[in-house]
C-alpha positions in Angstrom: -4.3 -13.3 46.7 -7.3 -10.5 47.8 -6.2 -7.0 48.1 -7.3 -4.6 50.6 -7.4 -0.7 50.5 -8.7 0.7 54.0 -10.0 4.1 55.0 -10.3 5.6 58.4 -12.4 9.4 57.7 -14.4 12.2 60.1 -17.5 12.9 59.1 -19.9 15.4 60.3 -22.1 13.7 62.4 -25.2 15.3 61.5 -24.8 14.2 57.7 -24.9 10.4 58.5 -27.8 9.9 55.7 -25.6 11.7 53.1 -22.8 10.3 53.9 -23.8 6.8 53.8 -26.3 8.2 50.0 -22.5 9.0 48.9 -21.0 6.4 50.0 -23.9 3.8 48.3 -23.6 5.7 45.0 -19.8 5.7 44.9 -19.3 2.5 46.2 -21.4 1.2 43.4 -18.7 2.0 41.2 -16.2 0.1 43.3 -17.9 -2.8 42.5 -18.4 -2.1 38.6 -15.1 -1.9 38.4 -14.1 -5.3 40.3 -14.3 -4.9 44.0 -15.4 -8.2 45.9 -16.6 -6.5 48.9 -16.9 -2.7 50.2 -18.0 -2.4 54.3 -18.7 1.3 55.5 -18.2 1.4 59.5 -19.3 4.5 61.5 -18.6 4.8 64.2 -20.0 4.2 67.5 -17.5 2.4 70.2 -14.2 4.9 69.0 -12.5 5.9 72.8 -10.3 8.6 73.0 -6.6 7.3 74.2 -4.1 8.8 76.0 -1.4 8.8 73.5 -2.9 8.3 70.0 -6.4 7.3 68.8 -8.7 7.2 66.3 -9.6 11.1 66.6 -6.5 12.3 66.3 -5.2 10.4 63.6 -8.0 12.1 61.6 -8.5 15.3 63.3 -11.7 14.3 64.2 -14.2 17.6 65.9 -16.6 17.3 68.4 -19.3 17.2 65.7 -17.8 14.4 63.4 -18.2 10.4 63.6 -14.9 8.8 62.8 -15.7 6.2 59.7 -13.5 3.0 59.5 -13.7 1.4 55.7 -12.6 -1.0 53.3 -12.6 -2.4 49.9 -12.2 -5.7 48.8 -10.2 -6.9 45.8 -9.5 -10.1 44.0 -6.3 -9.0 43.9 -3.9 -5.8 43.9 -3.8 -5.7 39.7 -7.6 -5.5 39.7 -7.0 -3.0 42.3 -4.8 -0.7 40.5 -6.5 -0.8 36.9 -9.9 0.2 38.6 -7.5 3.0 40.6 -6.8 4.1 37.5 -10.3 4.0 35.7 -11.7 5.9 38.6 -9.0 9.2 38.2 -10.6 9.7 34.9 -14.2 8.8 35.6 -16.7 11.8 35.6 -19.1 10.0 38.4 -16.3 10.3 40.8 -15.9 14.1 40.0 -19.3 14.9 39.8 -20.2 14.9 43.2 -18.0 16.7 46.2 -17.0 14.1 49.2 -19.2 14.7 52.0 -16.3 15.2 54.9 -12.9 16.5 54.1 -11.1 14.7 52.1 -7.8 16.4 53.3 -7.7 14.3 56.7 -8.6 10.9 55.4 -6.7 8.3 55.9 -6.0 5.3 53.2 -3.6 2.8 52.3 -3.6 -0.5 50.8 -2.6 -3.6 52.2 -1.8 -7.8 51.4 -3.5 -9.9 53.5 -1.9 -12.0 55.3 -4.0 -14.2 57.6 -7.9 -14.5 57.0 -9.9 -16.6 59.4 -13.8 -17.3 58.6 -16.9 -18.9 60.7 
C-alpha cells in the first residue's frame, strides 16, 4: 500500500522562482531515494474562512503564498528508510529552506480510497 507525507507551507510571495529552484533540487532527492511522485501546489484559489483556514493554520502574511504539497511512496517502509537517509544527508543541509520552516505543516498519512480517470 502507497504512503503519503503532505505539506501545507507560507512562502514569500515574491520568491516564487526560488522557491519552486529549491523545491526542484530537493525534491530530486525525494525521488533518489524512492518517492513515486512529488506535486508542489501554490497557491492561487486559498479563501480566508471565518473560523479556520489555510492562512491561519500556517500563519500565513500578507506577503506569502500558502503552498499545499505531497510526496508519494510505494509504501511507508520506503518512506521511513529515505526519512532517515535524508537527516544525515549533506544536500539537505546545504542549502537553507526558502520560507520558514517553523510554521510548516507535515504529516504522513495511509491512503485509504484512490480513484483514477
Amino acid at each position: 500500500m502507497s504512503y503519503v507525507d503532505g505539506f501545507i507551507i507560507a512562502a514569500p510571495t515574491a520568491d516564487k522562482a526560488k522557491f519552486t529552484d529549491h523545491a526542484r533540487r530537493m525534491d530530486s532527492i525525494f525521488i533518489e531515494l524512492g518517492a513515486t511522485r512529488i506535486v508542489e501546489c501554490w497557491g492561487e484559489d486559498v479563501p480566508q474562512g471565518e473560523v479556520t483556514d489555510f492562512h491561519r493554520a500556517v500563519a500565513a502574511k500578507d506577503a506569502e503564498t500558502v503552498v499545499f504539497s505531497w510526496i508519494e511512496w510505494p509504501d511507508k517502509p520506503t518512506r521511513d528508510t529515505a526519512m532517515a537517509k535524508m537527516r544525515d544527508d549533506p544536500q539537505m543541509m546545504a542549502e537553507p529552506m526558502p520560507f520558514d520552516g517553523k510554521r510548516m505543516i507535515f504529516g504522513g498519512f495511509s491512503p485509504i480510497v484512490e480513484l483514477e480517470a
